[in-house]
C-alpha positions in Angstrom: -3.6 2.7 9.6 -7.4 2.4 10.1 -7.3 4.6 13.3 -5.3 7.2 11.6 -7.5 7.3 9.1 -10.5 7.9 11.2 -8.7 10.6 13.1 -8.2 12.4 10.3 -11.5 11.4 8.5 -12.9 14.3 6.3 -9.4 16.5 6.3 -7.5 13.5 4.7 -8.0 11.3 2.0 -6.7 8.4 2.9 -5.9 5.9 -0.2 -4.5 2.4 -0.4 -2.3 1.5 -3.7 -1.9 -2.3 -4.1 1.7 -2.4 -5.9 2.9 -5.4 -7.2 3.0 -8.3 -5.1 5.5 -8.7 -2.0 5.9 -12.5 -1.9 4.3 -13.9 -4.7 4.5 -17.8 -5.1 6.4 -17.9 -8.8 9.1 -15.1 -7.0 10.6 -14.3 -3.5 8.9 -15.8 -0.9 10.3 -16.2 2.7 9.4 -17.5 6.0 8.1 -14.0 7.2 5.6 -13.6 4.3 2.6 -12.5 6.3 0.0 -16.0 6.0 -3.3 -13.7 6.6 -2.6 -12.4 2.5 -2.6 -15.9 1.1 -0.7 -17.1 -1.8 -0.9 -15.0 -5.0 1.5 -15.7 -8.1 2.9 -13.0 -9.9 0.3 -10.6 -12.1 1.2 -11.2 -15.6 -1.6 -8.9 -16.8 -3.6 -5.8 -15.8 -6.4 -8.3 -15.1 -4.5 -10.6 -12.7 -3.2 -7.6 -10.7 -7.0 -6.5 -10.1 -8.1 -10.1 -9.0 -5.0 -10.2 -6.7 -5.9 -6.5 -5.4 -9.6 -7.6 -5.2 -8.4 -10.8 -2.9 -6.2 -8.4 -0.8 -8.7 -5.9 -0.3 -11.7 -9.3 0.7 -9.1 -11.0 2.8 -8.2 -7.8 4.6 -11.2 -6.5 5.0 -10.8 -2.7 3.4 -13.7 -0.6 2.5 -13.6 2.4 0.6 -11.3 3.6 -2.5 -8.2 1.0 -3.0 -6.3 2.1 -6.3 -4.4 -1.1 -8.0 -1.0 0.4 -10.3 -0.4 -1.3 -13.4 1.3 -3.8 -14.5 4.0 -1.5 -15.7 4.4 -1.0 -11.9 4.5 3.1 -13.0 3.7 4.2 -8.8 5.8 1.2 -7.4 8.7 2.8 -9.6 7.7 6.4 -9.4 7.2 5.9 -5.3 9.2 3.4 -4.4 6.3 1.7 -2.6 6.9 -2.2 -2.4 6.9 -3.4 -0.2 5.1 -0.6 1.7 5.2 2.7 2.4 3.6 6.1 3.2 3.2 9.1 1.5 1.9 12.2 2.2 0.8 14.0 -1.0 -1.1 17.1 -1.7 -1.7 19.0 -5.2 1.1 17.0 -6.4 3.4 17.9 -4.1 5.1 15.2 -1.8 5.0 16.4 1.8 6.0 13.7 4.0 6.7 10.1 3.5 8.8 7.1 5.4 11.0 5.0 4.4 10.5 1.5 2.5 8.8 -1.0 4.8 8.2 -2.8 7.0 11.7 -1.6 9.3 11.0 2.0 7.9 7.2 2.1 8.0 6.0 5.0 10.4 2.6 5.4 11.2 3.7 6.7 14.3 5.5 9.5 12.3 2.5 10.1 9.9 -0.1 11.1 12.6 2.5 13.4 14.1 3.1 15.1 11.2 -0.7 15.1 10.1 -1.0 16.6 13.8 1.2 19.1 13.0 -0.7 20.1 9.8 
């Protein structure tokens, strides 16, 4: 996603969500659970949802805007957004998006249809 959104750097703003979390260590954890995220429990609060985000966001090495939902999980609802997904938004509006990842994430398909724009 990082060369994407360079490409379109200054046309699109290009904003992370942390959701709740994908394989947290109190929940569903597998085998595939990506080990570069580290093992995070379950927010239980506002609070522990932004030190989880804040450990995502150091371990992955993101700069810029990250927005964290709440602990009501109002976008991961709203979106469907866990585990992962991609949206294209604008004035409220939902444009484009992919399906739930990671067998339906499509970066591939966002920069052609950000092309296309």
């Amino acid at each position: 996603m990082g060369k994407i959104a360079q490409s379109f750097a200054g046309t699109v703003d290009y904003v992370p969500i942390y959701v709740t979390e994908a394989h947290p260590t109190d929940g569903w954890m597998n085998q595939w659970a990506p080990k570069k995220f580290g093992p995070v429990a379950y927010a239980r609060s506002n609070e522990d949802r932004l030190v989880a985000a804040r450990k995502f966001v150091s371990t992955m090495g993101l700069s810029g805007s990250v927005l964290v939902d709440s602990i009501d999980d109002e976008l991961e609802n709203r979106y469907e957004a866990r585990p992962e997904r991609l949206y294209v938004v604008q004035n409220g509006k939902i444009l484009w998006r992919c399906g739930p990842g990671p067998f339906e994430y499509d970066a591939a398909g966002l920069q052609r249809f950000l092309e296309s724009m």
